[in-house]
LORO-455262 format. One record per residue (C-alpha): residue number from 1; x, y, z. Coordinates in nm, 2 decimals, always signed. Each point is the difference from the previous one (the first is absolute). Layout:
% LORO-455262
(atom NUM,(X,Y,Z))
...
This chain:
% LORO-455262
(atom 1,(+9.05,+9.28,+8.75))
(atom 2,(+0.02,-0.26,-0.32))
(atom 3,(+0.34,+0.04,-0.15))
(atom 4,(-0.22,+0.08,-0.38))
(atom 5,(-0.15,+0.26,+0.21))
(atom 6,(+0.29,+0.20,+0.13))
(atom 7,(+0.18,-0.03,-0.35))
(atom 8,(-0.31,+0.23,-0.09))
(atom 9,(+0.08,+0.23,+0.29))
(atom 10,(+0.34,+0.01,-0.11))
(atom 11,(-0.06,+0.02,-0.34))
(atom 12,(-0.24,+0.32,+0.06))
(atom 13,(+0.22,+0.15,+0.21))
(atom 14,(+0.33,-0.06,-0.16))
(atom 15,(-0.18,+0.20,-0.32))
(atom 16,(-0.08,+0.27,+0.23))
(atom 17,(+0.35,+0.06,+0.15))
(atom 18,(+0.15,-0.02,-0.31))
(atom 19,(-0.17,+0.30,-0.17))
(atom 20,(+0.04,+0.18,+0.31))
(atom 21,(+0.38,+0.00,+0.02))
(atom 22,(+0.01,+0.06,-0.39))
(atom 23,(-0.22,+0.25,-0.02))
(atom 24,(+0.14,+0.20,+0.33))
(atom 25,(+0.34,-0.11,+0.08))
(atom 26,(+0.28,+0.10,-0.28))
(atom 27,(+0.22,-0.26,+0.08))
(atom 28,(-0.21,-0.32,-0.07))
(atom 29,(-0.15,+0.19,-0.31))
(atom 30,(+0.36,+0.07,-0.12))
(atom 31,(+0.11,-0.37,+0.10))
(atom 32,(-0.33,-0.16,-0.13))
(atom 33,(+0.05,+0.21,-0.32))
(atom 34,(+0.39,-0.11,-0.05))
(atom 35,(-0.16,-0.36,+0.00))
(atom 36,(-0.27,+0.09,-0.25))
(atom 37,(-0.28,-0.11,+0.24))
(atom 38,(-0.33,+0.20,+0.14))
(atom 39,(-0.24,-0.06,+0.21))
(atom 40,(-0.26,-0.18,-0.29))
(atom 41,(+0.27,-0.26,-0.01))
(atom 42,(-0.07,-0.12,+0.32))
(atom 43,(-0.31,-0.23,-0.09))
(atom 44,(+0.10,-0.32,+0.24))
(atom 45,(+0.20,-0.03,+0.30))
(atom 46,(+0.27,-0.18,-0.22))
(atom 47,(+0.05,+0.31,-0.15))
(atom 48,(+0.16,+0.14,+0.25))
(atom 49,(+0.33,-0.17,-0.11))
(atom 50,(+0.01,+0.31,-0.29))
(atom 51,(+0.07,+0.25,+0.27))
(atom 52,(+0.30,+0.12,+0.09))
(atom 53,(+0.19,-0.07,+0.32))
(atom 54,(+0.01,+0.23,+0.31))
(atom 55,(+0.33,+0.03,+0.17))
(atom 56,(+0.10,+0.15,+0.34))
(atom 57,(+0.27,+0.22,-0.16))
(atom 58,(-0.34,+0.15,-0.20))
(atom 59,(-0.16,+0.10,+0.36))
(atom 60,(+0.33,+0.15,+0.11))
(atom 61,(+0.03,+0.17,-0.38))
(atom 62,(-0.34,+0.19,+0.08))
(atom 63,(+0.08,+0.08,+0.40))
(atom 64,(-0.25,+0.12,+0.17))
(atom 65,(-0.32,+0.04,-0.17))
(atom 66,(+0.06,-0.06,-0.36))
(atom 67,(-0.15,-0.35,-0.03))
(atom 68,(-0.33,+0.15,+0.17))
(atom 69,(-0.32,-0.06,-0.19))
(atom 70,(-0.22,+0.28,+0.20))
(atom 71,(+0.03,+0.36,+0.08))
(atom 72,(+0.17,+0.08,+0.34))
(atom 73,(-0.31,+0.11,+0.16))
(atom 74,(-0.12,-0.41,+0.02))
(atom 75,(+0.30,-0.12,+0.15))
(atom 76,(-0.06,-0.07,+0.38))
(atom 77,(+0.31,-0.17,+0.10))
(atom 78,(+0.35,-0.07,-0.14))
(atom 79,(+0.22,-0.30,+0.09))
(atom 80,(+0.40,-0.09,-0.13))
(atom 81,(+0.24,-0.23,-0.01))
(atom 82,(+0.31,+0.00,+0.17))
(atom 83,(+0.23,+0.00,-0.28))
(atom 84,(+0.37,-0.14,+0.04))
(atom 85,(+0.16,+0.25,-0.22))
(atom 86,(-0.19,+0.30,-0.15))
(atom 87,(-0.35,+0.15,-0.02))
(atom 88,(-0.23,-0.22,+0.21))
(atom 89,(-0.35,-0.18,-0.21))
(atom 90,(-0.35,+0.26,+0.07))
(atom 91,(-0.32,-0.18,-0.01))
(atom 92,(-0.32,+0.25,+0.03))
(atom 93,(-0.35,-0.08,+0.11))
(atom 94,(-0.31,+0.11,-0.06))
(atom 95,(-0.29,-0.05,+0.25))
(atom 96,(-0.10,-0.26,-0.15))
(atom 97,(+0.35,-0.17,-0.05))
(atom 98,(+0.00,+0.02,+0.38))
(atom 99,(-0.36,-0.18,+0.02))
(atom 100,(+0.13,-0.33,-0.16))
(atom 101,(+0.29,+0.01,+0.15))
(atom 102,(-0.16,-0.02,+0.30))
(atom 103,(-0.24,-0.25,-0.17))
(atom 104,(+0.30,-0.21,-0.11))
(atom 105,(+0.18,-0.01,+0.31))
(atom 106,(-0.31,-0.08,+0.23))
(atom 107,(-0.02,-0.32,-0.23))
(atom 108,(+0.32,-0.10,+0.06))
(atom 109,(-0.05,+0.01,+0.40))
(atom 110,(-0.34,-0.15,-0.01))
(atom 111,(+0.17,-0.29,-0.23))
(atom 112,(+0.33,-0.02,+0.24))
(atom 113,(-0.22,-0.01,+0.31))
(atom 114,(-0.14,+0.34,+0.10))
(atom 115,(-0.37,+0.03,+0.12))
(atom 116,(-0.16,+0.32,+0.06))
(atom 117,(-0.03,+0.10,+0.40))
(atom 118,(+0.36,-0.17,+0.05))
(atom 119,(+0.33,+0.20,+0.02))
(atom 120,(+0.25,+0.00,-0.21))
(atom 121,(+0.37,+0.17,+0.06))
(atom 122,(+0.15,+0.14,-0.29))
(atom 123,(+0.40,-0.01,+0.06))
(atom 124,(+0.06,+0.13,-0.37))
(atom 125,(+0.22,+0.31,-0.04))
(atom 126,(-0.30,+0.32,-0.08))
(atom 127,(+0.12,+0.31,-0.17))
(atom 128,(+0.08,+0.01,-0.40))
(atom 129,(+0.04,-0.40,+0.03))
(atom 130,(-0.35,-0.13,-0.10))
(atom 131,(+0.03,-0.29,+0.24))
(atom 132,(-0.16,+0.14,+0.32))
(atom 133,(-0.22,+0.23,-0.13))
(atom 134,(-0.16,-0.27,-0.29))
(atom 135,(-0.03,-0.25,+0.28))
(atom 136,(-0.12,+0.23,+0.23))
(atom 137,(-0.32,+0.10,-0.25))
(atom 138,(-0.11,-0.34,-0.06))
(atom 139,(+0.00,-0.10,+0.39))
(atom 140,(-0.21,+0.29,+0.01))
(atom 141,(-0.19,-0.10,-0.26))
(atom 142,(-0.08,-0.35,+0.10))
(atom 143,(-0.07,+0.14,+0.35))
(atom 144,(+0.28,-0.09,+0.17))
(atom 145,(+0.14,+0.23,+0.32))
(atom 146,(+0.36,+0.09,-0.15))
(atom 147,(+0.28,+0.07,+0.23))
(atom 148,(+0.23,+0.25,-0.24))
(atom 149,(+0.27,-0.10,+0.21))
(atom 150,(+0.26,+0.05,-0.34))
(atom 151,(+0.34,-0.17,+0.04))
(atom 152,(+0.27,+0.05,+0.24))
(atom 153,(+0.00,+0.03,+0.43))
(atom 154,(-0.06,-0.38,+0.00))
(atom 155,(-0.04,-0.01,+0.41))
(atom 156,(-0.28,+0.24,-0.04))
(atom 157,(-0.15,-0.26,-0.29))
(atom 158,(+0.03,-0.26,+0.23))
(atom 159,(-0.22,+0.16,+0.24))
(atom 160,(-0.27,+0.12,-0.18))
(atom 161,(-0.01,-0.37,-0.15))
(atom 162,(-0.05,-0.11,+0.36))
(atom 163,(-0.24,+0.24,+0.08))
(atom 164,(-0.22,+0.10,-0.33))
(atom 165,(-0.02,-0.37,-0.02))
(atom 166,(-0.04,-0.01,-0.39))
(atom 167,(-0.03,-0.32,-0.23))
(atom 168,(+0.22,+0.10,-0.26))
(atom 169,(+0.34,+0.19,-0.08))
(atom 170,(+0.13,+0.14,-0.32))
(atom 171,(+0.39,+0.07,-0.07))
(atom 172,(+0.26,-0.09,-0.18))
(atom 173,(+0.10,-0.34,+0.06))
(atom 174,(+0.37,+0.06,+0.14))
(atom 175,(-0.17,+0.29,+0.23))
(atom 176,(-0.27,-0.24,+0.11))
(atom 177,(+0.33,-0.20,+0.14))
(atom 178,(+0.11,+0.26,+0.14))
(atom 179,(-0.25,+0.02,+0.20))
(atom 180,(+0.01,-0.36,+0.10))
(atom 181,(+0.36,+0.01,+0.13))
(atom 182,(-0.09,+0.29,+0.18))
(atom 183,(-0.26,-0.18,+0.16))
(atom 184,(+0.25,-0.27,+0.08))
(atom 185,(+0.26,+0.24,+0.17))
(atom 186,(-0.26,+0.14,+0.22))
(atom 187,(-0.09,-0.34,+0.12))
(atom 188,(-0.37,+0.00,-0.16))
(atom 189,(-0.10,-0.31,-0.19))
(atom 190,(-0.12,+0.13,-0.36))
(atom 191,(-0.29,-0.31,-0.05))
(atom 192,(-0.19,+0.10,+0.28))
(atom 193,(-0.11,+0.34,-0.16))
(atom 194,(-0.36,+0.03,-0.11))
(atom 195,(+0.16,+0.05,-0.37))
(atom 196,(-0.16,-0.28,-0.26))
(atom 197,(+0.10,+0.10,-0.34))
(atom 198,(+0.28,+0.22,-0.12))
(atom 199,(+0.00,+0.19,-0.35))
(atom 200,(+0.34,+0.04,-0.11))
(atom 201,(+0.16,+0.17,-0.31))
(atom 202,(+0.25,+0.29,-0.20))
(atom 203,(+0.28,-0.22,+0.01))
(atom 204,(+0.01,-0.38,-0.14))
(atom 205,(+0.03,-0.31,+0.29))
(atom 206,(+0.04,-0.35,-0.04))
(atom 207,(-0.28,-0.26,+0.07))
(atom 208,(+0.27,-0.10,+0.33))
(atom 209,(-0.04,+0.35,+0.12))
(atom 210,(-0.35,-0.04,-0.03))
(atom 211,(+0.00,-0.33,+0.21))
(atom 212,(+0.31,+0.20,+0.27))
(atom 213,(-0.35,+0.25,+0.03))
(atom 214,(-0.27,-0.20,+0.04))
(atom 215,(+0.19,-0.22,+0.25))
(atom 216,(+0.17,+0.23,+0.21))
(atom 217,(-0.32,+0.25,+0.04))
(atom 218,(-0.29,-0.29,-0.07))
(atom 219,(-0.12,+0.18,-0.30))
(atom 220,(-0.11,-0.06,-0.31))
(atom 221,(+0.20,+0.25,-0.25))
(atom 222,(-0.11,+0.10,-0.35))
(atom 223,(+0.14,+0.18,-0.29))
(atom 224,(-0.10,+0.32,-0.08))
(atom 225,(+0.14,+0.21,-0.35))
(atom 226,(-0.04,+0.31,-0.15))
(atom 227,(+0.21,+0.30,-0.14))
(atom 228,(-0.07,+0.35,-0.01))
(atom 229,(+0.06,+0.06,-0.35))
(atom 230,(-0.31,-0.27,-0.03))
(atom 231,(-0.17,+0.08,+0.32))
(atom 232,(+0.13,-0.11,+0.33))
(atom 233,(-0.01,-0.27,+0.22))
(atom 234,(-0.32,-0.15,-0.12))
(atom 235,(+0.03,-0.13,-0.35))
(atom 236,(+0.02,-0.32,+0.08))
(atom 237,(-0.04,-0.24,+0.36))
(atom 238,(+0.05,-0.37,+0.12))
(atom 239,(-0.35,-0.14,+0.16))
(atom 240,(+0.09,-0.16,+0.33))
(atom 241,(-0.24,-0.27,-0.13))
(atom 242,(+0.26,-0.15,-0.21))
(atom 243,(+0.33,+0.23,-0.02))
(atom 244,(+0.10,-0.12,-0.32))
(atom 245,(+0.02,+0.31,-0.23))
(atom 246,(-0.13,+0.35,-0.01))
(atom 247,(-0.34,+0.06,-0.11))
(atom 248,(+0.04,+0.30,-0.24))
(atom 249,(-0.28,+0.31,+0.00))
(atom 250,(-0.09,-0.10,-0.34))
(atom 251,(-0.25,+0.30,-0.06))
(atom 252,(+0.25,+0.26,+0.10))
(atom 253,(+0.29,-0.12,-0.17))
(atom 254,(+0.11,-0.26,-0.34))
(atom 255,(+0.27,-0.22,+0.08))
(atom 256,(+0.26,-0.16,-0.28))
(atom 257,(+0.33,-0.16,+0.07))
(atom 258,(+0.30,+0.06,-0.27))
(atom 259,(+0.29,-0.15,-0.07))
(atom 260,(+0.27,+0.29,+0.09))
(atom 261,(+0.22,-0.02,-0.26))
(atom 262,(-0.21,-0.09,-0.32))
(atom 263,(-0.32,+0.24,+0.18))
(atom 264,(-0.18,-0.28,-0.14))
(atom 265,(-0.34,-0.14,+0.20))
(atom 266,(+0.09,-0.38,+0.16))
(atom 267,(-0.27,-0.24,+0.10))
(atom 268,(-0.19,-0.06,+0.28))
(atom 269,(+0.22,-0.13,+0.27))
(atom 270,(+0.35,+0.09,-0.10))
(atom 271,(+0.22,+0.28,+0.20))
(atom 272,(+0.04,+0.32,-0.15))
(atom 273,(-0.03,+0.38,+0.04))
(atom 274,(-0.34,+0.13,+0.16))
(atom 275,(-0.16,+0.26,-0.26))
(atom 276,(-0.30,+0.20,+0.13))
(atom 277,(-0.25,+0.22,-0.15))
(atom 278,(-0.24,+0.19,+0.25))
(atom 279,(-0.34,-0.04,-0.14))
(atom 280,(-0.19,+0.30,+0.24))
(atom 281,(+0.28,+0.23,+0.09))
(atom 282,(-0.10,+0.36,-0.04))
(atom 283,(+0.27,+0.22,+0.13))
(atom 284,(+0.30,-0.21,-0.19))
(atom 285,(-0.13,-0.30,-0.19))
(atom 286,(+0.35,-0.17,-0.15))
(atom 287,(+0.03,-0.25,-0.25))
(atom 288,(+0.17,-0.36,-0.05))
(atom 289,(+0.21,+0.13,+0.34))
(atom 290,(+0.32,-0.20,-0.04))
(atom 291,(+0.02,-0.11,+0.39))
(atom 292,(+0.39,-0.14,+0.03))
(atom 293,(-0.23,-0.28,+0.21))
(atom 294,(+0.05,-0.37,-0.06))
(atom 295,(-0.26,-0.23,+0.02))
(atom 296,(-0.27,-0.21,-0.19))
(atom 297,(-0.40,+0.02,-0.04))
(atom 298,(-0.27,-0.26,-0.02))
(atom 299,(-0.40,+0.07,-0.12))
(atom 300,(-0.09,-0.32,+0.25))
(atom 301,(-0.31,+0.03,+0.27))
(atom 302,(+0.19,+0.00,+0.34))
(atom 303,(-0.11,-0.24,+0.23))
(atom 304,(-0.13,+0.26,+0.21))
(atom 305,(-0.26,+0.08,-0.26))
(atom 306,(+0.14,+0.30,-0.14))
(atom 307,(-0.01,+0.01,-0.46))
(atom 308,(+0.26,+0.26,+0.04))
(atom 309,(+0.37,-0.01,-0.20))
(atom 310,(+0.23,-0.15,+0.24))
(atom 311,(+0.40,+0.16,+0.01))
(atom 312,(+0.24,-0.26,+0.15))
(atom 313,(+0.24,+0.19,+0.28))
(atom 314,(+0.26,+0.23,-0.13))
(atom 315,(+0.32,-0.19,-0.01))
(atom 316,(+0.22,+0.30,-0.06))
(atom 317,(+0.02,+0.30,-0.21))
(atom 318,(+0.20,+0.02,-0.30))
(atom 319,(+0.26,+0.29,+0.12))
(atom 320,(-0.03,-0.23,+0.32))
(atom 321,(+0.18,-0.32,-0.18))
(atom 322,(+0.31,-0.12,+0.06))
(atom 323,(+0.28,-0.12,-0.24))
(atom 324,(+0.24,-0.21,+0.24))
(atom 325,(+0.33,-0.17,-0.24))
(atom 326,(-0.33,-0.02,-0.27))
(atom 327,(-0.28,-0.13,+0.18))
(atom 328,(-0.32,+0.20,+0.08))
(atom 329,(-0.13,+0.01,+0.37))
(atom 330,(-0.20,+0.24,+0.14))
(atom 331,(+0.03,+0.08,+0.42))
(atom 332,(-0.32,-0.17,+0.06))
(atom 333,(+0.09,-0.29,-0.13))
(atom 334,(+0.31,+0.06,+0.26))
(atom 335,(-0.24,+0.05,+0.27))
(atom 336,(-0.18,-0.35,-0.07))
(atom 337,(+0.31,-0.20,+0.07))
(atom 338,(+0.12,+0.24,+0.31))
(atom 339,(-0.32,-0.03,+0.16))
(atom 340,(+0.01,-0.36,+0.04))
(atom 341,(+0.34,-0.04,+0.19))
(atom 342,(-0.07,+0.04,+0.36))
(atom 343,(+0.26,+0.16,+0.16))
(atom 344,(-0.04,+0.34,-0.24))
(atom 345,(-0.22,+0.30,+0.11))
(atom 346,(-0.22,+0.06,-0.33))
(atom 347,(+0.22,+0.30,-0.03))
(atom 348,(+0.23,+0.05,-0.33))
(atom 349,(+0.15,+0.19,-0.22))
(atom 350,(+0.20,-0.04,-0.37))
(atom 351,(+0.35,+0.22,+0.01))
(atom 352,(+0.10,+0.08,-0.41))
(atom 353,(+0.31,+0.10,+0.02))
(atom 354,(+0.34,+0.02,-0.27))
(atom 355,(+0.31,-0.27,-0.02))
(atom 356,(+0.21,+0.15,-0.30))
(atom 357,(-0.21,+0.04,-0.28))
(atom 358,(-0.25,-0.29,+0.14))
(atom 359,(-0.31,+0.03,+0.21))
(atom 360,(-0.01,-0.19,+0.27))
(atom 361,(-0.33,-0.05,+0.28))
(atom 362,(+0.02,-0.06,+0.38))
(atom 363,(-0.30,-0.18,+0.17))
(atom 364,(-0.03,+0.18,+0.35))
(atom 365,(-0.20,-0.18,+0.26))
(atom 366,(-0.06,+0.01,+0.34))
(atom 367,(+0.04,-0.26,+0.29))
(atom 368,(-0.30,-0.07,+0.22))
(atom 369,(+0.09,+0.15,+0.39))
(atom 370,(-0.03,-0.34,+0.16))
(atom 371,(+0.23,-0.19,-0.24))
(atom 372,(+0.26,+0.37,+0.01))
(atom 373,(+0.02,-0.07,+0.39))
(atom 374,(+0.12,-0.39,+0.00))
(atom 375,(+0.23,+0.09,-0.23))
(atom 376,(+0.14,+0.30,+0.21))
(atom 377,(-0.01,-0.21,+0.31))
(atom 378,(+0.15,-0.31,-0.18))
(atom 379,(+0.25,+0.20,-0.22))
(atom 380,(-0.13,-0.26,-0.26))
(atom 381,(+0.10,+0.20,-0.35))
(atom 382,(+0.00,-0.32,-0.20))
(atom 383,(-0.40,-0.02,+0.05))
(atom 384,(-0.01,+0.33,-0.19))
(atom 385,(+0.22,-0.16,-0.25))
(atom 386,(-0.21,-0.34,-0.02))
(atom 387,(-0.33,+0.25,+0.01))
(atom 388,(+0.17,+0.22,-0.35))
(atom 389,(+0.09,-0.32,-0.20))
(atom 390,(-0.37,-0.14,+0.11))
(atom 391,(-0.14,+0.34,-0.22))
(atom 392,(+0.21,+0.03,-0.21))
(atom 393,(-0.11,-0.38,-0.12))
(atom 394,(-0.33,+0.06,+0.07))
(atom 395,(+0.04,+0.36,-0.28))
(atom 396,(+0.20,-0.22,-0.24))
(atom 397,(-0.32,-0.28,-0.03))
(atom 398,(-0.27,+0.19,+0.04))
(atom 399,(+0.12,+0.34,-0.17))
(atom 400,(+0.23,-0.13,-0.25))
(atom 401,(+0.25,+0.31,+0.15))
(atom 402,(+0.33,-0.05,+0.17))
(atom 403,(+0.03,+0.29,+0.26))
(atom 404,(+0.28,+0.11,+0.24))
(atom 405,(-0.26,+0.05,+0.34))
(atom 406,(+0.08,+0.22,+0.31))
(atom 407,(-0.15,-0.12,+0.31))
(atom 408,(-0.06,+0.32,+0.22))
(atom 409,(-0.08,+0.02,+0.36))
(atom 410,(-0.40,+0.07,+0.13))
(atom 411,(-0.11,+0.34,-0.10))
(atom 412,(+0.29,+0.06,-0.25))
(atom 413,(-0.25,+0.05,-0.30))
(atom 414,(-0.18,+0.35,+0.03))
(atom 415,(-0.37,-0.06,+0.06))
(atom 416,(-0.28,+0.18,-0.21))
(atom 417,(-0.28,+0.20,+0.08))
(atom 418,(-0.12,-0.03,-0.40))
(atom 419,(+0.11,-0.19,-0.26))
(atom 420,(+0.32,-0.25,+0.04))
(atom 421,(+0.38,+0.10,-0.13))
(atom 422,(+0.04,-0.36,-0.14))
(atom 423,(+0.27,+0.13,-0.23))
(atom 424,(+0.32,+0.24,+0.08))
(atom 425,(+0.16,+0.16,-0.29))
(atom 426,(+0.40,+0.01,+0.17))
(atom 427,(+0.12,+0.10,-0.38))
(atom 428,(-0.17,+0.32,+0.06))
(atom 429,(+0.02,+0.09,+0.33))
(atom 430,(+0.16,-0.13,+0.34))
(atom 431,(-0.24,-0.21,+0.25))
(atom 432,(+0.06,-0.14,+0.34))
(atom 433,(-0.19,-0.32,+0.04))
(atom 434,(+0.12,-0.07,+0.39))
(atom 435,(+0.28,-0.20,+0.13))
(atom 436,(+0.07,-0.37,-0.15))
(atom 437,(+0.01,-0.31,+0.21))
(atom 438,(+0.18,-0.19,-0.24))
């Protein structure tokens, strides 16, 4: 669609959400009041820097059902976030919510790969988690055969990928590795599946973790995005054609990117917070939704052909940042460098823990098997040594971050079925993170 002709869309049906959510949700009347807008104010889509701000804390504030712009008798299905402390984040559908959805997400296969009649097996966790069952709709809907297989009993995975013989798997990217090593252990080379693309998402990776997945399972692996106090997994896609950027649904939802301190919009191009506003939702339509996501947007035609806004990759989330002796990194950033020294598994995890009144972070990572076993053999400890100073250098040049690291032995770092630990809290709470080789 011509870019002119979508701002219409948008326009039309940013107008319409807005009344709706004034007129029946008392919490954006009350908030659009306390900012002396209404809905007549809204006459271009630049307008939409006069609304107010939705928060996460304001979903959790109206637990379950207060946000809810229809009567109970529309809703068909209920989804929610796992929360870290607290009251989890509801998002309600209607039957229509579901509809696009499935609309949405049956784009983003058919532009990562998917074609109808192949198979596709969905490895995302189903259940309250939107992942499985938002992938799981748009497979359907493209007319794909989906293998629910959810997350977890990897060995069984690994069989059903042998034998269903699908072109594409969806996951998170650190299960998606899982699965590899598995493979690996059980002596079955991952590249000669019948797998072609992979759709990964929920958790940010590095552009090294995509190349450790494409190489290691001869794949070609796309971005997927979403959230479920937007949507789900849907709201935006990589095209295999080109994977540079996400195409965003631009019908469904209005994109912005703020500066998160000032909350003020910045150009085209430059990082910043994700801020969506759902353009069709029925069940729970939300407004300028402050994501915590970091990333940028461009309004350039992809090479692929597609008009639609393009969102770089997420770098990081804002609660995900780290402050180490005052300069900001965030784990991916982390992962980048890891990824690239050879004798690591592309397993890691950041330790926080407390030295006197001072914070202080440990870099755990974890020794490939082969290299582990000359060392045993060859009681050659100062190769662990060498292989530490080598990251530590590689941290300090490429991450601006000095970092005491922990080299573990294989299978020290717990593996995930979902989304990736990256980050251990030891101020809070007590973790093991497996024995140290040096």
């Amino acid at each position: 669609m011509a870019q002119e002709k979508m701002k219409a869309l948008q326009l039309r049906r940013l107008k319409e959400t807005i009344r709706t959510v004034f007129e029946k949700v008392p919490f954006y009347r009350e908030s659009f009041k306390k900012h002396h807008v209404i809905p007549d104010d809204i006459q271009s889509l630049e307008d939409i820097s006069r609304l107010p701000f939705t928060v996460k804390k304001d979903l959790r504030d109206h637990y379950p059902f207060g946000l809810f712009a229809v009567q109970q008798k529309d809703i068909i299905r209920i989804h929610a976030s796992s929360g870290t402390s607290g009251k989890p984040t509801v998002a309600g559908y209607t039957r229509r919510d579901i509809d696009n959805w499935a609309e949405a997400a049956a784009r983003a296969i058919a532009a990562a790969g998917g074609k109808p009649g192949e198979v596709l097996h969905n490895a995302y966790g189903y259940g309250l988690f939107t992942g499985g069952l938002g992938l799981h709709y748009g497979s359907e809907k493209l007319g794909m055969a989906t293998v629910p297989v959810s997350g977890g009993n990897t060995e069984r995975q690994i069989m059903l990928i042998e034998d269903f013989k699908p072109t594409i798997i969806t996951g998170t990217p650190s299960y998606i590795l899982n699965i590899i090593d598995k493979m690996e252990i059980m002596g079955k080379n991952p590249k000669e599946t019948s797998l072609k693309y992979g759709i990964f998402g929920a958790e940010p990776w590095s552009e090294e973790m995509r190349k450790e997945l494409e190489a290691r399972l001869d794949i070609k692996a796309v971005d997927i995005y979403g959230l479920s106090e937007v949507m789900g997994p849907g709201v935006a896609v990589e095209c295999h054609e080109i994977q540079d950027g996400l195409h965003i649904m631009d019908d469904l939802f209005y994109v912005e990117v703020i500066d998160p301190e000032t909350l003020e919009p910045v150009p085209d191009g430059q990082i910043g917070e994700l801020v969506f506003t759902s353009l069709t939702k029925e069940a729970m339509p939300v407004i300028r939704y402050r994501t915590g996501d970091i990333a940028s947007i461009t309004r350039e035609t992809c090479g692929c052909g597609r008009t639609t806004t393009k969102m770089s990759r997420i770098k990081g989330r804002i609660d995900d940042m780290l402050i180490i002796r005052g300069v900001n990194v965030f784990p991916s950033e982390i992962e980048n460098v890891l990824l690239q020294v050879e004798e690591l598994q592309p397993h890691y995890q950041l330790a926080l823990s407390k030295k006197g009144r001072l914070d202080e972070v440990a870099l755990n990572v974890e020794i490939h098997p082969s290299i582990y076993g000359e060392i045993e053999q060859n009681l050659n400890h100062d190769s662990i040594l060498q292989l530490k100073g080598r990251i530590s250098h590689l941290l300090k040049s490429k991450c601006l971050v000095s970092i005491n690291v922990n080299v573990l032995e294989p299978g020290s770092i717990p593996r995930s079925e979902g989304k990736a630990v990256r980050v251990v809290d030891l101020r809070k709470k007590e973790l093991s993170d497996g024995p140290v080789v040096q």
